[in-house]
C-alpha positions as protocol buffer text, in pm:
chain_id: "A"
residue {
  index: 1
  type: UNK
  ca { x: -7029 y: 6407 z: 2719 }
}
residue {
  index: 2
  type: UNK
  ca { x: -6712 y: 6551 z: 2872 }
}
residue {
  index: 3
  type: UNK
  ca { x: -6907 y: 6848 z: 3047 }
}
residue {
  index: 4
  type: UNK
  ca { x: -7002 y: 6601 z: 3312 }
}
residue {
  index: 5
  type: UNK
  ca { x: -6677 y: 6550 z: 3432 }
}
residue {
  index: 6
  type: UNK
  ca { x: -6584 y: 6919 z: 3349 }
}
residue {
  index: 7
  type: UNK
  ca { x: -6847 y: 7087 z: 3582 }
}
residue {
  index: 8
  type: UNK
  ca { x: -6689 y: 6791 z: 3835 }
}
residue {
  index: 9
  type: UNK
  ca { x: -6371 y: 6932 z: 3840 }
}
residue {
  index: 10
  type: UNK
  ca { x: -6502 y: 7276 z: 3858 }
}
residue {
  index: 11
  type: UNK
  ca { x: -6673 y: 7250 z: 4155 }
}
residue {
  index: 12
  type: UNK
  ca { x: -6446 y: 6998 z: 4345 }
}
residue {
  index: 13
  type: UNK
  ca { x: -6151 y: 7269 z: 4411 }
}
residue {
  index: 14
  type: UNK
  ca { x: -5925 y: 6998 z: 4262 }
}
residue {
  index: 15
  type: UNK
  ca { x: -5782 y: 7284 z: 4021 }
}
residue {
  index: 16
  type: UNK
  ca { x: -5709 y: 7556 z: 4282 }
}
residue {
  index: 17
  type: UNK
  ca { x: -5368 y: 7622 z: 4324 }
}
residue {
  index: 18
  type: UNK
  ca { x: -5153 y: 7413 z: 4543 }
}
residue {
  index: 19
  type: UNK
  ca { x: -5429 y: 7141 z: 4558 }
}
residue {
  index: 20
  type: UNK
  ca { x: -5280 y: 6903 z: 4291 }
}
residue {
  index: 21
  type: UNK
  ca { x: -4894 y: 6891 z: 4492 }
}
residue {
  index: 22
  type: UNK
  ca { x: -5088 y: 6806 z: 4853 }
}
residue {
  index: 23
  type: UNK
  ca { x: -5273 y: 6498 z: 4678 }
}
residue {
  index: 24
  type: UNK
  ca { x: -4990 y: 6372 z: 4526 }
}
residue {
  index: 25
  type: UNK
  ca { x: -4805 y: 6367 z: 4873 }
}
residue {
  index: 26
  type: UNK
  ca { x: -5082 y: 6271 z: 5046 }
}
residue {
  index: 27
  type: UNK
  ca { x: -5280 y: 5968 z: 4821 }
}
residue {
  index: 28
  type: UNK
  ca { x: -5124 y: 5621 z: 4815 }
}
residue {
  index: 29
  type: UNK
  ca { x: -5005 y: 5467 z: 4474 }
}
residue {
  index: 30
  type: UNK
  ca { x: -5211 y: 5128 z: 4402 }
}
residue {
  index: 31
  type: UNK
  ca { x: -5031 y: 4827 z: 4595 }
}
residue {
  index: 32
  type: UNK
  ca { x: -4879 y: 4542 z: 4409 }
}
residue {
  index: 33
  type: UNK
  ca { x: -5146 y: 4303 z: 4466 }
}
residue {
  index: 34
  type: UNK
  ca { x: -5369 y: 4513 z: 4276 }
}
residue {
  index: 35
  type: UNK
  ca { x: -5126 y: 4486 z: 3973 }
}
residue {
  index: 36
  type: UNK
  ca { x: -5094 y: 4101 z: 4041 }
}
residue {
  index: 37
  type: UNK
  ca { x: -5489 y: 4107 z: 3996 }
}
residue {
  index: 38
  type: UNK
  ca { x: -5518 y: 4296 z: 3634 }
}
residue {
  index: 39
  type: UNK
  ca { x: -5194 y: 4141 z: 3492 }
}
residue {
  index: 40
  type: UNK
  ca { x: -5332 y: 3832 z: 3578 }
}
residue {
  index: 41
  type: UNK
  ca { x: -5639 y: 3865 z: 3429 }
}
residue {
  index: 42
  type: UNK
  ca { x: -5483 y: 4028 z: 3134 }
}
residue {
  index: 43
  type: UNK
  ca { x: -5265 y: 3696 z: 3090 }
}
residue {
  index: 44
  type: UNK
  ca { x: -4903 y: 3828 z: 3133 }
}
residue {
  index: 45
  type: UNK
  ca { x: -4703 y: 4182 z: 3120 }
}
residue {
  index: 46
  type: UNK
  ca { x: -4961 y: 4427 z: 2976 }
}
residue {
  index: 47
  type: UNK
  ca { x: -4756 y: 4555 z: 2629 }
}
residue {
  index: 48
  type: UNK
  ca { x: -4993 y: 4884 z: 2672 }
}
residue {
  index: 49
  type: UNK
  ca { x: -5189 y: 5013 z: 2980 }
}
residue {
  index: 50
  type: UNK
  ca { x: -5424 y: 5356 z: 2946 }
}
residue {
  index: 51
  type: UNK
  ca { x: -5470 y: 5457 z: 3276 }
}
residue {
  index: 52
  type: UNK
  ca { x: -5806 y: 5703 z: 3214 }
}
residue {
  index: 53
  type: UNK
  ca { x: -5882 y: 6002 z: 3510 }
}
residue {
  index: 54
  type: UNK
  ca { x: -5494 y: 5930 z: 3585 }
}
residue {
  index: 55
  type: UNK
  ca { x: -5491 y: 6223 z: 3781 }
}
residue {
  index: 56
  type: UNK
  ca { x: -5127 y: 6303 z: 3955 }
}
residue {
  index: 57
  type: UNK
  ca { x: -4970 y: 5994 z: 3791 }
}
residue {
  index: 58
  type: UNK
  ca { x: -4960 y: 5778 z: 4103 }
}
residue {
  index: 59
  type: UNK
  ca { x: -5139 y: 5503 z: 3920 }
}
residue {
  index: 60
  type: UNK
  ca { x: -5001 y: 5535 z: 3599 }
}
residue {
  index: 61
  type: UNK
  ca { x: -4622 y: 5534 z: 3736 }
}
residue {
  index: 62
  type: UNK
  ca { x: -4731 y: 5226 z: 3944 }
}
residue {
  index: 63
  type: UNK
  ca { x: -4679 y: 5032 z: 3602 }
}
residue {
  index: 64
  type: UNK
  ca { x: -4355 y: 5160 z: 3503 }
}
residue {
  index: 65
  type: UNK
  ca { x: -4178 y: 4827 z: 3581 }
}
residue {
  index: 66
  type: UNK
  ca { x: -4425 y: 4604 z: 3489 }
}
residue {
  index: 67
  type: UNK
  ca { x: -4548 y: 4686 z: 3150 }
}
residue {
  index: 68
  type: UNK
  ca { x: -4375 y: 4811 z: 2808 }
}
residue {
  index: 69
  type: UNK
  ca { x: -4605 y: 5164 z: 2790 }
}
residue {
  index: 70
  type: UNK
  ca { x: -4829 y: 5336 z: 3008 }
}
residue {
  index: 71
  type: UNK
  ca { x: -5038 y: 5629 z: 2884 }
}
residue {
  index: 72
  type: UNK
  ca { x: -5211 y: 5787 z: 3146 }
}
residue {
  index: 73
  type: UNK
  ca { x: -5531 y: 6006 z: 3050 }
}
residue {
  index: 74
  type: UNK
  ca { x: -5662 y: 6324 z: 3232 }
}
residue {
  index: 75
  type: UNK
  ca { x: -5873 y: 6615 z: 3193 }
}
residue {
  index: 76
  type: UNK
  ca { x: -5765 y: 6880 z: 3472 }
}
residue {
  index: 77
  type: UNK
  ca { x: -5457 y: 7064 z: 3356 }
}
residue {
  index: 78
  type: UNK
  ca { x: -5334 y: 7155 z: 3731 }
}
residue {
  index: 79
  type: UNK
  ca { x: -5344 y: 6750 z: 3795 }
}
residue {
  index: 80
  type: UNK
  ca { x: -5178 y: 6697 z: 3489 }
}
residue {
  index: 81
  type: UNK
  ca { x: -4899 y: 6895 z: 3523 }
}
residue {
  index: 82
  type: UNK
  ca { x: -4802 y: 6729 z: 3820 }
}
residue {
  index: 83
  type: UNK
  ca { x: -4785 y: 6414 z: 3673 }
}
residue {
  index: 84
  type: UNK
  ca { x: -4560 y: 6535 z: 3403 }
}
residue {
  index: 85
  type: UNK
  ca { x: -4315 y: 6683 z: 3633 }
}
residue {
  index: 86
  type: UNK
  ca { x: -4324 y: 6404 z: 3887 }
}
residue {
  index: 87
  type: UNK
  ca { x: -4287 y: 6118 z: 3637 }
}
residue {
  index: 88
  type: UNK
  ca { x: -3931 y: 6007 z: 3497 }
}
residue {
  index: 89
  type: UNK
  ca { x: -4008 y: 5674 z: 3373 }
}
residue {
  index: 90
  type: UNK
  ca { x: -3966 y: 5679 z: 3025 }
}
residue {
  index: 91
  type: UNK
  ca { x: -4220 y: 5456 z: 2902 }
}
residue {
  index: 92
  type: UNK
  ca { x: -4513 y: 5662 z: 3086 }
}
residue {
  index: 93
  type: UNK
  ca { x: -4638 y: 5899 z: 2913 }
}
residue {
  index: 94
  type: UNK
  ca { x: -4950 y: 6151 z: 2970 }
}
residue {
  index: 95
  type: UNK
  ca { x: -5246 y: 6316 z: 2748 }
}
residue {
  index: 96
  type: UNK
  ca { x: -5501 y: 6556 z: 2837 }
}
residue {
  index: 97
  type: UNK
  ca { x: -5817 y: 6450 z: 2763 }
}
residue {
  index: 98
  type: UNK
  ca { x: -6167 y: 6255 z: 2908 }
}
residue {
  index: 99
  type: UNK
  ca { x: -6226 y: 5940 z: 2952 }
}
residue {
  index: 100
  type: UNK
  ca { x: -6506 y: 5909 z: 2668 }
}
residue {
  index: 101
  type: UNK
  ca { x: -6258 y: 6061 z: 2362 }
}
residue {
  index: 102
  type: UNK
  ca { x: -5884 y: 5980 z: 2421 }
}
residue {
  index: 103
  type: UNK
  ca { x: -5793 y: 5960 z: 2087 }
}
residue {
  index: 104
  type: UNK
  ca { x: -5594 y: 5666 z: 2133 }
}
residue {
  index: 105
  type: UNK
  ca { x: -5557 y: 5366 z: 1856 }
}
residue {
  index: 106
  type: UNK
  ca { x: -5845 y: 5135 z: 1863 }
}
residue {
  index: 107
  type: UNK
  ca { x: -5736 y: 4756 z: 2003 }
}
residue {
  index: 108
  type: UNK
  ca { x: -5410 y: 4820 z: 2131 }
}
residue {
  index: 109
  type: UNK
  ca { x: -5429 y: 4817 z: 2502 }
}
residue {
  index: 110
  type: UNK
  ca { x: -5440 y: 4553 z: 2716 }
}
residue {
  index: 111
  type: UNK
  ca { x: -5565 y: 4665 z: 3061 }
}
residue {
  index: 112
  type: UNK
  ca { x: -5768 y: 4998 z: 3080 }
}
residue {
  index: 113
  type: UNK
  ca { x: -5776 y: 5117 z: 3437 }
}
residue {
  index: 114
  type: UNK
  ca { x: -5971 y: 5375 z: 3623 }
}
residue {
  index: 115
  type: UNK
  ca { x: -5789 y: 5455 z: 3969 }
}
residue {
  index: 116
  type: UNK
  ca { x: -6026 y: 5619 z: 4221 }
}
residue {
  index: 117
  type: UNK
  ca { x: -6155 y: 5810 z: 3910 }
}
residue {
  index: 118
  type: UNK
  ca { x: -6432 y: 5629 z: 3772 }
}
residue {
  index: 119
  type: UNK
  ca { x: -6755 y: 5804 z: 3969 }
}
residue {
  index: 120
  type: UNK
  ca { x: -6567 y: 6142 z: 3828 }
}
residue {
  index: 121
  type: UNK
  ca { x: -6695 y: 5988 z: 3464 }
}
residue {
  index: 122
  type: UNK
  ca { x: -7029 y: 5919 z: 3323 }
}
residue {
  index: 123
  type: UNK
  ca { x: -6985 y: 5531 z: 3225 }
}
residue {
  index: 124
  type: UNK
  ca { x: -7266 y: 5541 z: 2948 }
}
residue {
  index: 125
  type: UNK
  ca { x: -6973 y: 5700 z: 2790 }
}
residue {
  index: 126
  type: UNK
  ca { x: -6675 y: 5578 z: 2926 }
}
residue {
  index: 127
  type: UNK
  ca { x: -6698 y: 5192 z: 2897 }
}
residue {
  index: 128
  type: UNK
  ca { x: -6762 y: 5198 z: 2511 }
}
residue {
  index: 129
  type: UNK
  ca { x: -6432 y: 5418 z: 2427 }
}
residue {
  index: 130
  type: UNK
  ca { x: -6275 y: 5166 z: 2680 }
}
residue {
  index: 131
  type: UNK
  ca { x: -6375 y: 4861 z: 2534 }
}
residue {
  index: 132
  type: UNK
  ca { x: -6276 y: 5040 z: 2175 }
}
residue {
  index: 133
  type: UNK
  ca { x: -5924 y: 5044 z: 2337 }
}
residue {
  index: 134
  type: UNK
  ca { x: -5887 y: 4729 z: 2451 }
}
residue {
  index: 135
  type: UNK
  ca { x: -5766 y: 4405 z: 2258 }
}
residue {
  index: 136
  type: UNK
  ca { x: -5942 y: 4078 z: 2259 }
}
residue {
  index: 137
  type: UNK
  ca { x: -5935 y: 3903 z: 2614 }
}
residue {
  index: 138
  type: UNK
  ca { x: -5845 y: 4278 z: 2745 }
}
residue {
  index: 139
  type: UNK
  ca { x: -5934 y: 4383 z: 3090 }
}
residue {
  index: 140
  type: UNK
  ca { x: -6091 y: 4702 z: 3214 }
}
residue {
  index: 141
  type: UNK
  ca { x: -6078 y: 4768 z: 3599 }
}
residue {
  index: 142
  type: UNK
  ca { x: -6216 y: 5036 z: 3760 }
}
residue {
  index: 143
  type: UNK
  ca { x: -6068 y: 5023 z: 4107 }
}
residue {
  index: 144
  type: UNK
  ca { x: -6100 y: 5223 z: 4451 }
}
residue {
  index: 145
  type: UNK
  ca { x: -5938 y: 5208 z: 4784 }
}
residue {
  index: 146
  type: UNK
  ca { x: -6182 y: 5225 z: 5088 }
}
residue {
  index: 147
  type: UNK
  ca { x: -6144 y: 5601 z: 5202 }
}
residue {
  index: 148
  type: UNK
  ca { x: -6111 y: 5515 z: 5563 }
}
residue {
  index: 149
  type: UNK
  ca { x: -5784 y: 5327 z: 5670 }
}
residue {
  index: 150
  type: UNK
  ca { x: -5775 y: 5097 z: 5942 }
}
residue {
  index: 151
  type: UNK
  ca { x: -5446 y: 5228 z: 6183 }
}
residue {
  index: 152
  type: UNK
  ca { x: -5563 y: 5269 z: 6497 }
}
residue {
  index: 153
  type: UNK
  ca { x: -5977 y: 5243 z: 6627 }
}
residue {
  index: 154
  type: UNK
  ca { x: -6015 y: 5589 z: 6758 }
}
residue {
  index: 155
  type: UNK
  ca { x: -5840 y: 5783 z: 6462 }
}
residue {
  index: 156
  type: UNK
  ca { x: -6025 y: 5521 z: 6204 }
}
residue {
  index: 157
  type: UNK
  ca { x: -6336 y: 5622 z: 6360 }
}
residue {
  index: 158
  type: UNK
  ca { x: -6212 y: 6059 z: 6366 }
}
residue {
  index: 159
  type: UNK
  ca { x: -6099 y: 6004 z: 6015 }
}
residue {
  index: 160
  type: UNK
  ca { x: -6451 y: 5823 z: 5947 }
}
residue {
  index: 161
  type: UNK
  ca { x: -6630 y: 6145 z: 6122 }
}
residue {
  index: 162
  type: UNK
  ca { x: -6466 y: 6410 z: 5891 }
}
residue {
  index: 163
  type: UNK
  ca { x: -6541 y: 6166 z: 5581 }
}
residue {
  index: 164
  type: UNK
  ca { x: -6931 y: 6177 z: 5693 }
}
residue {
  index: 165
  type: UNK
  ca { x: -6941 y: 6524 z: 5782 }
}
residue {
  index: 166
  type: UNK
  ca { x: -6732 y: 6667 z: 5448 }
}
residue {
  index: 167
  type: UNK
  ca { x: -7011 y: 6441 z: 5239 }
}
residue {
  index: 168
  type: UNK
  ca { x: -7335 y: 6579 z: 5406 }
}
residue {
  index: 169
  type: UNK
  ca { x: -7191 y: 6916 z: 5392 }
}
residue {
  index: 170
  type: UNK
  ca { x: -7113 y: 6879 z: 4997 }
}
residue {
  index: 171
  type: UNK
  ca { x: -7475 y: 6788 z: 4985 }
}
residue {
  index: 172
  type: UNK
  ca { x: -7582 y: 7040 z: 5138 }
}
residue {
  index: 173
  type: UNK
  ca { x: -7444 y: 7330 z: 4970 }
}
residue {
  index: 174
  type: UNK
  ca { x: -7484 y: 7169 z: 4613 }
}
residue {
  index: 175
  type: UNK
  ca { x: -7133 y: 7068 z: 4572 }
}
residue {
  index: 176
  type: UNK
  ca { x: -7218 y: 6725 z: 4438 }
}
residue {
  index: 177
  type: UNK
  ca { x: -6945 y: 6487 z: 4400 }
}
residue {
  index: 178
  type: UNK
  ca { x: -6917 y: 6218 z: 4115 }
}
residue {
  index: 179
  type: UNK
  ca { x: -6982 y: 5936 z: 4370 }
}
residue {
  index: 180
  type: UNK
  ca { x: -7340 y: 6147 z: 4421 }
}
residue {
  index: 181
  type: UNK
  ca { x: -7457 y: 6034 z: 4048 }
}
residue {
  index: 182
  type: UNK
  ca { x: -7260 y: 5685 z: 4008 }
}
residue {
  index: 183
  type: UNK
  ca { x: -7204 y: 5529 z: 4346 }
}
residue {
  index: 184
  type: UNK
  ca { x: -6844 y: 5335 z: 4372 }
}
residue {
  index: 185
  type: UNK
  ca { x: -7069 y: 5017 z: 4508 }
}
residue {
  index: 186
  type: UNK
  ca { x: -7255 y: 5020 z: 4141 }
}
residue {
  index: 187
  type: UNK
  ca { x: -6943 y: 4989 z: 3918 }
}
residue {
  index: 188
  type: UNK
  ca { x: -6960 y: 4658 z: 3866 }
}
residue {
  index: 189
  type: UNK
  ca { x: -7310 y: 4708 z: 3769 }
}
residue {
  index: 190
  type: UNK
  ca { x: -7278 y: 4983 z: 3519 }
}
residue {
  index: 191
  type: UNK
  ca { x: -7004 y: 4765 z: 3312 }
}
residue {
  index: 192
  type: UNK
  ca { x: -7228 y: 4453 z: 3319 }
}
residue {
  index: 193
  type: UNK
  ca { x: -7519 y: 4652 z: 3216 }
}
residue {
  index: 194
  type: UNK
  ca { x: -7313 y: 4801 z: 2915 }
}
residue {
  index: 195
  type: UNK
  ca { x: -7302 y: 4465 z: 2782 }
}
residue {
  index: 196
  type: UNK
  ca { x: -6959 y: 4509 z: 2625 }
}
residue {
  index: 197
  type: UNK
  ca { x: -6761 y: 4260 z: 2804 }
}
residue {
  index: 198
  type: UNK
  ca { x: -6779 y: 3888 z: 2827 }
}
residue {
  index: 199
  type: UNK
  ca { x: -6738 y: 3871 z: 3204 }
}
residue {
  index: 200
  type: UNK
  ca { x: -6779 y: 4068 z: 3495 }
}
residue {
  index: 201
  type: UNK
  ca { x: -6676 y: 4038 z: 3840 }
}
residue {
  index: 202
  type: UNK
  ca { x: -6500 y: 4208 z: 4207 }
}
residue {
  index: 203
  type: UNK
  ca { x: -6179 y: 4094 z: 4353 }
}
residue {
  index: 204
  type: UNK
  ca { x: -6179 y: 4273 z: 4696 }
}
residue {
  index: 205
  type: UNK
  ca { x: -5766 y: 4264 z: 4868 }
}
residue {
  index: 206
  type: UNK
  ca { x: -5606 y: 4523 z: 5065 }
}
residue {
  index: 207
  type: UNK
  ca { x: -5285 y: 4717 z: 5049 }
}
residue {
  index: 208
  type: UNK
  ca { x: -5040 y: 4808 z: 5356 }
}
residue {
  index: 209
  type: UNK
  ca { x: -4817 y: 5110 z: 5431 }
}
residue {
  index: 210
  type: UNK
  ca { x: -4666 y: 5282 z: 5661 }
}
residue {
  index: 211
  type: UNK
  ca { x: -4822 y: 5642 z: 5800 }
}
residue {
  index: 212
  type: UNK
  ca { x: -4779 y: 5861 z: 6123 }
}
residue {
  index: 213
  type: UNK
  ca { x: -5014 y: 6088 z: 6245 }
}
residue {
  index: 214
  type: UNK
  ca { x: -4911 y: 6431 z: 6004 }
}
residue {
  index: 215
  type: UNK
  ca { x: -5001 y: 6135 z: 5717 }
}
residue {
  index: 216
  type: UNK
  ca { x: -5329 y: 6058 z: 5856 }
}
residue {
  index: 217
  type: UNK
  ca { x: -5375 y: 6442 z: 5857 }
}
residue {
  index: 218
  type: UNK
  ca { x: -5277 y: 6460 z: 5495 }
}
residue {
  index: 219
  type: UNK
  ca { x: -5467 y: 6181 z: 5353 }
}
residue {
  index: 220
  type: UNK
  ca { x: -5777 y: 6305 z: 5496 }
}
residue {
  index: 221
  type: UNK
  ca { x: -5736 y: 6688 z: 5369 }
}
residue {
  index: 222
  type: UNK
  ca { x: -5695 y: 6528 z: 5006 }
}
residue {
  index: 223
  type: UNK
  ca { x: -6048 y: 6358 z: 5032 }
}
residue {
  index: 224
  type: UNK
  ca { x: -6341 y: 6549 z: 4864 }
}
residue {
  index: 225
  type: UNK
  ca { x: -6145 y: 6884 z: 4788 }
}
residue {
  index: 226
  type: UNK
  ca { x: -6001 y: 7160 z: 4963 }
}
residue {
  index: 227
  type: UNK
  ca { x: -6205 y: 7350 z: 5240 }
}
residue {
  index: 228
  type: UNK
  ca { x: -6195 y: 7639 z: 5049 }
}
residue {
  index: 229
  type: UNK
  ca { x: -6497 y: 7512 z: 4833 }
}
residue {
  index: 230
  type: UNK
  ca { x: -6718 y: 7510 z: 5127 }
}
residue {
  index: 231
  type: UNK
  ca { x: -6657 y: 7899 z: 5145 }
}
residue {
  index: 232
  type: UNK
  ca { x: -6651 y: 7908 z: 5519 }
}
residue {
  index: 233
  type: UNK
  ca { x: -7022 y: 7718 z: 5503 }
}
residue {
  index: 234
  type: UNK
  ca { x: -6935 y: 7414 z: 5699 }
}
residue {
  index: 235
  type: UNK
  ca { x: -6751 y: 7507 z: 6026 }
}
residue {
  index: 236
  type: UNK
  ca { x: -6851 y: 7163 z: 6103 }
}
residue {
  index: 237
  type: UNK
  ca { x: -6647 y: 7026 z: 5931 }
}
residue {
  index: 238
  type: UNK
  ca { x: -6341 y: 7167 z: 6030 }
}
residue {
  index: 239
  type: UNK
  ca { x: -6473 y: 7056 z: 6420 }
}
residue {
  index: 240
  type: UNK
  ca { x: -6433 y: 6725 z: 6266 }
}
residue {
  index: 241
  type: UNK
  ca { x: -6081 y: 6764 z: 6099 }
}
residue {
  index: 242
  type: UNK
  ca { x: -5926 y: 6974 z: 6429 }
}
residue {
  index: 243
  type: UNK
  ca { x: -6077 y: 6653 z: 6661 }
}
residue {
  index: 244
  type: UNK
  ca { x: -5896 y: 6406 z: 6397 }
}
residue {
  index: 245
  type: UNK
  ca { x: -5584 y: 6626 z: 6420 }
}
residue {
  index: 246
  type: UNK
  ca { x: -5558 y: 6626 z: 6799 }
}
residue {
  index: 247
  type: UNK
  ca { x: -5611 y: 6233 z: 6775 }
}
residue {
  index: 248
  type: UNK
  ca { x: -5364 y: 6170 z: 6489 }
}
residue {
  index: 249
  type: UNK
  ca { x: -5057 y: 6334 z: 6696 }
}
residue {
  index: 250
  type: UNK
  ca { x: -5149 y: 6238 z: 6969 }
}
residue {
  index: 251
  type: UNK
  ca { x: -5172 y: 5844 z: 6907 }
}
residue {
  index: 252
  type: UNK
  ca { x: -4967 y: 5810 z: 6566 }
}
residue {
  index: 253
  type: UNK
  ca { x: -4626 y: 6023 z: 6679 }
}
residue {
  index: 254
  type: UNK
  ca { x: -4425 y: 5774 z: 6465 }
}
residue {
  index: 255
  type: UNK
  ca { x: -4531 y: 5549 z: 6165 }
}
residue {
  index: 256
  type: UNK
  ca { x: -4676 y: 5221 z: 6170 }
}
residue {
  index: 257
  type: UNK
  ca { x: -4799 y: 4986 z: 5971 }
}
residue {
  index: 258
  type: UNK
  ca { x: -5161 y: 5094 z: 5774 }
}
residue {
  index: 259
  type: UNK
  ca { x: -5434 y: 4907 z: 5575 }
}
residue {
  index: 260
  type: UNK
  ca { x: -5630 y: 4998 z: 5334 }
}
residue {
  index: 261
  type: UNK
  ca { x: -5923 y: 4757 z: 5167 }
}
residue {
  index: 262
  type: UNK
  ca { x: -5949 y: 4760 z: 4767 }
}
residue {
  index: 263
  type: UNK
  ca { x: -6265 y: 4705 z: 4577 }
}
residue {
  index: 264
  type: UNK
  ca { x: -6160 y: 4589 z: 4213 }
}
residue {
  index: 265
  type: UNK
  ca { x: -6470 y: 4605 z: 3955 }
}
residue {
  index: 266
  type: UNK
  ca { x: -6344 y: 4367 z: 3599 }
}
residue {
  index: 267
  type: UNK
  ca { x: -6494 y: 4381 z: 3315 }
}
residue {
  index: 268
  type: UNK
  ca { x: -6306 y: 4087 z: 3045 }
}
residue {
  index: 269
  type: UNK
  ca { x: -6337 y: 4128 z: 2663 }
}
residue {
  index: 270
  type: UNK
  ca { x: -6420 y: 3841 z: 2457 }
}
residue {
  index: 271
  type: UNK
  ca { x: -6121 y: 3672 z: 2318 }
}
């Protein structure tokens, strides 16, 4: 069942070379509030988290101070790397593997997370291997950040334009993303539906930062892949990223304060 998210790596460009460093810089590390949610839920400090698509790290090294061990799983060895070299905490650790076959010990973890990561996974697959890890009254959360901050109304609404235009072009030409077979606004569905938890629910909150324009720039490039996938197919949508561009320095010449909303899908084992 891996091949699913296999072929999505392969066609996302998240593997070319240089690729994995730029997200890293560029992608914001879950806010606190999100942590306050799951440890919450979980009942306390989290002795084990398994952080599964855990791509760079940044989600997996959010956890460093606030549980004993994190193990963060993931399946594209240019990502991975990255989070190796970029992580010093010693109790986070990292495997390469999917999401449906970590290989991890059965009831030992008490949150399982998936970071922005779980449309890149097929969930008929996913949720039972999660539940597997998780201890009784453990909490899975798949959890996303809304793709377009709020900063400032005219670059929200640029940033907002080169969102739209990279998706229809990615339909287009064939270069289906995850989010194209399980939509973000269904997750909660798909873990009710699996019937392996004893409660389901969203917690919506928001995170703040601080960005200038080149950051706005950044954050946008690390959406939906490199342009290089497009293969010089969708001039449109580098129209879209110049007009953001202009916008970004122009408006955001020194950093301010940014939002972004967070969608938090739970799924609670039994105790």
């Amino acid at each position: 069942m891996s091949e699913f998210s296999r072929e999505l790596i392969g066609r996302s460009g998240y593997d070319l070379e240089g690729f994995a460093s730029a997200y890293d810089g560029a992608r914001p590390s879950p806010p606190a509030v999100v942590l306050d949610v799951l440890e919450r839920c979980a009942g306390g400090r989290p002795r084990l988290v398994v952080d599964l698509g855990s791509g760079t790290g940044l989600s997996s090294r959010a956890w460093s101070d606030r549980a004993d061990r994190v193990i963060g799983v993931e399946g594209n060895p240019a990502m991975l790397a990255i989070a190796r070299d970029a992580t010093t905490a010693p109790n986070v650790s990292f495997v390469e593997g999917y999401g449906e076959a970590t290989g991890l010990d059965s009831g030992t973890a008490d949150i399982v997370t998936c970071a922005q990561s779980f449309h890149w996974m097929d969930p008929h697959a996913v949720l039972p291997e999660a539940a597997r890890l998780l201890r009784p009254g453990g909490v899975f959360a798949a959890y996303d950040y809304d793709v377009v901050p709020v900063i400032e109304p005219r670059v929200d609404a640029a940033f907002a334009r080169v969102i739209d235009v990279r998706w229809d072009a990615r339909e287009r030409l064939g270069l289906h993303a995850g989010s194209s077979f399980w939509p973000k606004s269904q997750h909660a569905d798909r873990i009710r539906e699996s019937g392996l938890f004893a409660f389901v629910r969203e917690v919506h909150c928001h995170g703040e930062l601080v960005a200038d324009g080149r950051r706005i720039i950044e954050l946008a490039h690390s959406l939906g892949g490199p342009s290089d996938i497009f293969d010089g197919q969708a001039p449109e949508l580098n129209e879209a990223a110049d007009e953001l561009a202009a916008l970004a320095l122009e408006l955001l010449p020194e950093p301010r304060s940014m939002l972004l909303g967070y969608s938090i899908r739970l799924g609670i084992m039994a105790d």
